[in-house]
mmCIF file of the C-alpha atoms, coordinates in Angstrom:
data_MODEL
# 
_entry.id   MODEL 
# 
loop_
_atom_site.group_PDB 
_atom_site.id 
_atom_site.type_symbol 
_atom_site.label_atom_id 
_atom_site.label_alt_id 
_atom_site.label_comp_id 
_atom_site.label_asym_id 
_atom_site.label_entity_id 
_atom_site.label_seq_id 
_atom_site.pdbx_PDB_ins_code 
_atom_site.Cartn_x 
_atom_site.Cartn_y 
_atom_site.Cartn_z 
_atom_site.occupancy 
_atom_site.B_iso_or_equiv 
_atom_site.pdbx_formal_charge 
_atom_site.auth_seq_id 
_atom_site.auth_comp_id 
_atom_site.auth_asym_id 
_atom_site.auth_atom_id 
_atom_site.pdbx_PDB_model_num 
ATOM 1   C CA . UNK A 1 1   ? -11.054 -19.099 8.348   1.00 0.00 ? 1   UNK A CA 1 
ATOM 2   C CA . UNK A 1 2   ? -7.377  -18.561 9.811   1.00 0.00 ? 2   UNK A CA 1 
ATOM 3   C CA . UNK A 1 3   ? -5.890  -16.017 11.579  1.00 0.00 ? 3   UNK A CA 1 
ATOM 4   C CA . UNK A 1 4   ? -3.239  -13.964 10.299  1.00 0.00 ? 4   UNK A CA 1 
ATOM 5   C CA . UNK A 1 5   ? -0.389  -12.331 12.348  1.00 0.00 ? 5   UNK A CA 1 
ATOM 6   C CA . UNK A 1 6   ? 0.569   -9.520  10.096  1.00 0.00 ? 6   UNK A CA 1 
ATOM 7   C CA . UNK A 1 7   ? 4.145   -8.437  11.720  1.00 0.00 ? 7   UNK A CA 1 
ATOM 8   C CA . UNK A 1 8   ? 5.077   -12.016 11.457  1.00 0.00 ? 8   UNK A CA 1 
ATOM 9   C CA . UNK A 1 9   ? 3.944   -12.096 8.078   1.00 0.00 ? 9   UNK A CA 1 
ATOM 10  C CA . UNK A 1 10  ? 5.502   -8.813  7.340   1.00 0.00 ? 10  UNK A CA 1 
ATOM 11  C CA . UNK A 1 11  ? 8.521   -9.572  8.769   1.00 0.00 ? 11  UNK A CA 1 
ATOM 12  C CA . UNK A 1 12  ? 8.511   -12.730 6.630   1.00 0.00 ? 12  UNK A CA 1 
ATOM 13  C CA . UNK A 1 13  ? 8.528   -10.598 3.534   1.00 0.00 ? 13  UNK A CA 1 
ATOM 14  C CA . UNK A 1 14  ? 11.807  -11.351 1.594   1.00 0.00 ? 14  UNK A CA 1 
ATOM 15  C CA . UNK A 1 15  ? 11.595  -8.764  -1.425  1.00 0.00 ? 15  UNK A CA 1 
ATOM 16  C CA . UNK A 1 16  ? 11.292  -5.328  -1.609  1.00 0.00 ? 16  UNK A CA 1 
ATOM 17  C CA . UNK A 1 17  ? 7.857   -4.087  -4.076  1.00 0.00 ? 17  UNK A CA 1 
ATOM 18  C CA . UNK A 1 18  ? 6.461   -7.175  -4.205  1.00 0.00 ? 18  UNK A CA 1 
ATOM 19  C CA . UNK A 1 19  ? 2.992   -7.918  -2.670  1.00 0.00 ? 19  UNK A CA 1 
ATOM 20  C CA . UNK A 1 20  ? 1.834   -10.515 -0.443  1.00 0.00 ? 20  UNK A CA 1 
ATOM 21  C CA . UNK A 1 21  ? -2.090  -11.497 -0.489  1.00 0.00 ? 21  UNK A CA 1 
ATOM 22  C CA . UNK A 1 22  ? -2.648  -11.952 2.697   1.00 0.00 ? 22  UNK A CA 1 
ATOM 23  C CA . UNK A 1 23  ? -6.567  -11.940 2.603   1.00 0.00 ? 23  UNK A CA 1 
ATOM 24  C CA . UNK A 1 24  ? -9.993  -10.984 0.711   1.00 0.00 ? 24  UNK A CA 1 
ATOM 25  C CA . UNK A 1 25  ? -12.748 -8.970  2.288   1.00 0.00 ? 25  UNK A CA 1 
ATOM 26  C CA . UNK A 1 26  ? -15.648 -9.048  0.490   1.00 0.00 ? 26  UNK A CA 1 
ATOM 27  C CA . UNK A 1 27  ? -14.350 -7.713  -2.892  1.00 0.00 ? 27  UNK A CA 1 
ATOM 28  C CA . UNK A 1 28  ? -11.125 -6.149  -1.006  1.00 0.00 ? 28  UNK A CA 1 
ATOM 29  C CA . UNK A 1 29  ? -7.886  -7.296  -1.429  1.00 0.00 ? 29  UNK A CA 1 
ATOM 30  C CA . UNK A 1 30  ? -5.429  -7.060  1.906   1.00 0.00 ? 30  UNK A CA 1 
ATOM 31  C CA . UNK A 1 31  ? -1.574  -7.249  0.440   1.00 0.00 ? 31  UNK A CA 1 
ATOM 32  C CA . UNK A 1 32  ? 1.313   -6.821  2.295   1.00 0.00 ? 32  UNK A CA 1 
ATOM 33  C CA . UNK A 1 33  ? 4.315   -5.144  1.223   1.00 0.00 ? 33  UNK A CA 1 
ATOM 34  C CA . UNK A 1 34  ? 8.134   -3.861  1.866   1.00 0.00 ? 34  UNK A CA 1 
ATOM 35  C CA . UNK A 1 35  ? 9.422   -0.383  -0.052  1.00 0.00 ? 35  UNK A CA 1 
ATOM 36  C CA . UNK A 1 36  ? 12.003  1.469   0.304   1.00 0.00 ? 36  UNK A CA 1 
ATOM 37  C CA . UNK A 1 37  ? 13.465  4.160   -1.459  1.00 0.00 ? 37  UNK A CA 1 
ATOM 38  C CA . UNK A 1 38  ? 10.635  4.606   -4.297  1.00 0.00 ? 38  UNK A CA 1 
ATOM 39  C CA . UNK A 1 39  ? 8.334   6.787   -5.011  1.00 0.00 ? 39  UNK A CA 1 
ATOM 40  C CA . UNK A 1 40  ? 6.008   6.390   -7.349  1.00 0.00 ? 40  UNK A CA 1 
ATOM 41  C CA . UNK A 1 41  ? 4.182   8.288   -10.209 1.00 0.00 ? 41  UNK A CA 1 
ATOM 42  C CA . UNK A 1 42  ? 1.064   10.784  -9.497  1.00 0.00 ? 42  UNK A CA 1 
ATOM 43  C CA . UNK A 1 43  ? -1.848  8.341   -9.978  1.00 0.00 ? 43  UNK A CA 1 
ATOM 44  C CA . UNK A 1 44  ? -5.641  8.117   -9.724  1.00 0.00 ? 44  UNK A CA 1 
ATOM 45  C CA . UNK A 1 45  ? -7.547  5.150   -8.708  1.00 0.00 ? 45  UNK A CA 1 
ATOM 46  C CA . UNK A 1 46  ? -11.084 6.084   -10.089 1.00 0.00 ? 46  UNK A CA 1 
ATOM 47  C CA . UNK A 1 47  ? -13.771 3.617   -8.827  1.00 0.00 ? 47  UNK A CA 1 
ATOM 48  C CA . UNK A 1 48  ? -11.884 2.614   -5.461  1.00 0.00 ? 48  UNK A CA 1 
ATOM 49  C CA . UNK A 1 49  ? -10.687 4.181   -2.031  1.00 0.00 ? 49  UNK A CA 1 
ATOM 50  C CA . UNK A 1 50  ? -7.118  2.632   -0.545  1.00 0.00 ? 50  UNK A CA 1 
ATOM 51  C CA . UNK A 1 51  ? -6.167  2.342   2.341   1.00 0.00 ? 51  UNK A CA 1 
ATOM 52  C CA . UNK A 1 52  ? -2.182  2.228   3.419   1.00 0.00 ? 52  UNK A CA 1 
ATOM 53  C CA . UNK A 1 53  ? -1.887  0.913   6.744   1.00 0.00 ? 53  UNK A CA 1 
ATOM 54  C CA . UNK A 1 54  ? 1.793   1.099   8.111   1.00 0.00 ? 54  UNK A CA 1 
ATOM 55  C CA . UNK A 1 55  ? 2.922   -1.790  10.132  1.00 0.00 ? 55  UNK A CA 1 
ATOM 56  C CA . UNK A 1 56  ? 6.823   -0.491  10.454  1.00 0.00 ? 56  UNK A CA 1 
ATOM 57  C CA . UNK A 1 57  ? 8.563   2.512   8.942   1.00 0.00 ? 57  UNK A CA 1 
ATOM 58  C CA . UNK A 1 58  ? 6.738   5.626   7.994   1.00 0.00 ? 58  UNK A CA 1 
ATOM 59  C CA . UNK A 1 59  ? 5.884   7.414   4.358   1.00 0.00 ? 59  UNK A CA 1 
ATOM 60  C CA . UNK A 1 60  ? 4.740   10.529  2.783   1.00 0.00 ? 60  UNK A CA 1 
ATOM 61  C CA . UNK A 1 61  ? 1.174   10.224  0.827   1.00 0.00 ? 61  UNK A CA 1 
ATOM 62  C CA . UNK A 1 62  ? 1.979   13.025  -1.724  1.00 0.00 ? 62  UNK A CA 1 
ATOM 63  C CA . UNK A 1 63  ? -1.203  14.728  -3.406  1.00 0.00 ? 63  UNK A CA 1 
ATOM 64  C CA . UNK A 1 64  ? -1.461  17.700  -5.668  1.00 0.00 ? 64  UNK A CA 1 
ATOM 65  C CA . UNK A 1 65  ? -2.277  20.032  -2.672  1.00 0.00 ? 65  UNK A CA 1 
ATOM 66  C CA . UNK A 1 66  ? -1.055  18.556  0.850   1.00 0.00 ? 66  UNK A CA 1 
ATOM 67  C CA . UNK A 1 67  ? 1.267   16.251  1.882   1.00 0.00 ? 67  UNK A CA 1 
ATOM 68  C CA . UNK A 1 68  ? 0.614   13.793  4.675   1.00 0.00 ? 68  UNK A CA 1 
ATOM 69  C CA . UNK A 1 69  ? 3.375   11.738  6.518   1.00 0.00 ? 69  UNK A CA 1 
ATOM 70  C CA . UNK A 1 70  ? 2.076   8.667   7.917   1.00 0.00 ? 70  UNK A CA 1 
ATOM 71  C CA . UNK A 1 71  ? 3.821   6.514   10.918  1.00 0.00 ? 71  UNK A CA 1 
ATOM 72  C CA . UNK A 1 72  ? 3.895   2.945   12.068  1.00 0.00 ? 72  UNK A CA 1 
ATOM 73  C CA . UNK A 1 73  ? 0.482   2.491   13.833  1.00 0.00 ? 73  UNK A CA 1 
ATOM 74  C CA . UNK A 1 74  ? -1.525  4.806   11.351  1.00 0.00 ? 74  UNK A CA 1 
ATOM 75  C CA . UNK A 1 75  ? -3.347  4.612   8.578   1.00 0.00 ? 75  UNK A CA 1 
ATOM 76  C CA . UNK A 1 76  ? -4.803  6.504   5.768   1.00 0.00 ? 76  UNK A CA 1 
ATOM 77  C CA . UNK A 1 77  ? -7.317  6.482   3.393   1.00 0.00 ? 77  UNK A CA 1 
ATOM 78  C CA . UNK A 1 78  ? -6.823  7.849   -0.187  1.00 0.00 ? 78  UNK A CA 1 
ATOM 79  C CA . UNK A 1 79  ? -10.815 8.342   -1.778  1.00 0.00 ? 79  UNK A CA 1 
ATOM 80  C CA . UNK A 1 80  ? -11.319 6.872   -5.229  1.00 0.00 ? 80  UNK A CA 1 
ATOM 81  C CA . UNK A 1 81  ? -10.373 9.940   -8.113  1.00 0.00 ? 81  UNK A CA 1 
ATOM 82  C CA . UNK A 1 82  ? -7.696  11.287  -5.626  1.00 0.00 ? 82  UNK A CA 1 
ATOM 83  C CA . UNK A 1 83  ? -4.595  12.256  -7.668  1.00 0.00 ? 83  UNK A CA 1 
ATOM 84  C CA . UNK A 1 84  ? -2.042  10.550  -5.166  1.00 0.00 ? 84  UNK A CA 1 
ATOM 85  C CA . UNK A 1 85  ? 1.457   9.043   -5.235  1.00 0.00 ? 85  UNK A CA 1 
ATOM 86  C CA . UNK A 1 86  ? 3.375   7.143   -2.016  1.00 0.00 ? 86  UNK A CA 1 
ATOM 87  C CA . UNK A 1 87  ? 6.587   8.790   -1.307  1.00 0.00 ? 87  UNK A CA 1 
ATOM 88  C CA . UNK A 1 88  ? 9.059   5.904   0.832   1.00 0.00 ? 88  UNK A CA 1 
ATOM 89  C CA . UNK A 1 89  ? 12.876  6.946   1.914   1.00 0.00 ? 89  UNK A CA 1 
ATOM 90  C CA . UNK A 1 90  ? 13.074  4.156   4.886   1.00 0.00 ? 90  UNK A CA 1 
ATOM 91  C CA . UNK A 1 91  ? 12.517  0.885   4.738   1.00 0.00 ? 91  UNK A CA 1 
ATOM 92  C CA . UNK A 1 92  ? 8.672   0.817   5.372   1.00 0.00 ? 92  UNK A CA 1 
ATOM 93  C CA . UNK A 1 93  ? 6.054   -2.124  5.663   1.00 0.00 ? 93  UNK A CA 1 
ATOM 94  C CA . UNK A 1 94  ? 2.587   -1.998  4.639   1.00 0.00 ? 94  UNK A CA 1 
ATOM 95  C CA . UNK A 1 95  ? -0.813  -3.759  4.702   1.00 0.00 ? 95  UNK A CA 1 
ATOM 96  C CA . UNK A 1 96  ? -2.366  -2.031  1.543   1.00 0.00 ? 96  UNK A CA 1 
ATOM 97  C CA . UNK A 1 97  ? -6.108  -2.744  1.474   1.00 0.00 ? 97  UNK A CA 1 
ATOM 98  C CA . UNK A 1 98  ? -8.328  -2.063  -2.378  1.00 0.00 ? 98  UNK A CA 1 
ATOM 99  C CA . UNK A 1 99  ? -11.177 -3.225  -4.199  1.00 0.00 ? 99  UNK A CA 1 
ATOM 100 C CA . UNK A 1 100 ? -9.475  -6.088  -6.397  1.00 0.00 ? 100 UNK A CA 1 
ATOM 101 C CA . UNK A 1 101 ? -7.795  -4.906  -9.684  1.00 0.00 ? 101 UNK A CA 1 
ATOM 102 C CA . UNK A 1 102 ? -7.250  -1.224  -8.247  1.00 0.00 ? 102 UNK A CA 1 
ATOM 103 C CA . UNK A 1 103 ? -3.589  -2.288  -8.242  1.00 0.00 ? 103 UNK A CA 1 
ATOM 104 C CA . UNK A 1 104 ? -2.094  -3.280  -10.988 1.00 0.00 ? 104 UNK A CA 1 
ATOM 105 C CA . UNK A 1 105 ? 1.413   -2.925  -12.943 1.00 0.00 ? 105 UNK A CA 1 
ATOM 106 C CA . UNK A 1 106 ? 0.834   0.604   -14.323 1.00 0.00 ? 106 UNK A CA 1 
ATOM 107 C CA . UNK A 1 107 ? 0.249   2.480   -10.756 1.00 0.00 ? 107 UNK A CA 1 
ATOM 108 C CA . UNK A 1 108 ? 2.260   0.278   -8.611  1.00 0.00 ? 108 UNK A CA 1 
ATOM 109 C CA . UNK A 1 109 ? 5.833   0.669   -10.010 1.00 0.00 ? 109 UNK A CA 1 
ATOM 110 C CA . UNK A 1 110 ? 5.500   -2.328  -12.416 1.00 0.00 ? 110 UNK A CA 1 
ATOM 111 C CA . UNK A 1 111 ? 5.897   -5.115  -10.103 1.00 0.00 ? 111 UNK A CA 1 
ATOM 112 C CA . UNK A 1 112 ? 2.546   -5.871  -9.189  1.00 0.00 ? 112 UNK A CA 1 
ATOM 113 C CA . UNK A 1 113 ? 1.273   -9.548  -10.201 1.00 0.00 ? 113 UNK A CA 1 
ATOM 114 C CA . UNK A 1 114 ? -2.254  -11.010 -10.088 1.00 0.00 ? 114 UNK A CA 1 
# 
């Protein structure tokens, strides 16, 4: 066990789109992570719920229907089969929590390493 500060380790971050493991809950993985200016592809995680958890910044969480901006303190939970795509214009940090191998290089702009 260890604790984890996760503005220190956010603010540790030195690349943009890459994520940091910064823990495993049961079958969840927690990952940090810095974007800015990206938004990603309309995408469906089918067998898993996310959750984006902003630290500092804020986003947009775009679906088909709504669109819901998110601030630093918030979170938000996208449900498994959820047609969904992060929209970031500011720098903006994250703790991203998912059932391991939700994420991968195909819905998380190609820079996402196991």
């Amino acid at each position: 066990m260890k604790t984890v500060n996760l503005l220190k380790e956010a603010n540790a971050l030195q690349c943009l789109y890459v994520y940091n493991k910064v823990g495993i809950l049961n079958e969840h993985v927690l990952s940090l992570v810095q974007v800015e200016n990206r938004t990603l592809d309309f995408h469906i995680h089918e067998t898993s719920d996310e959750l984006f958890y902003v630290i500092e910044g804020h986003f947009i969480l775009e679906t088909k229907d709504n669109q819901f901006p998110v601030q630093a303190g918030e979170f938000i939970i996208v449900p498994k089969g959820v047609k969904h795509r992060p929209v970031v214009n500011s720098l903006t940090k994250f703790l991203m929590i998912e059932l391991a191998g939700t994420l991968n290089k195909e819905n998380s702009g190609d820079l996402y390493e196991e």
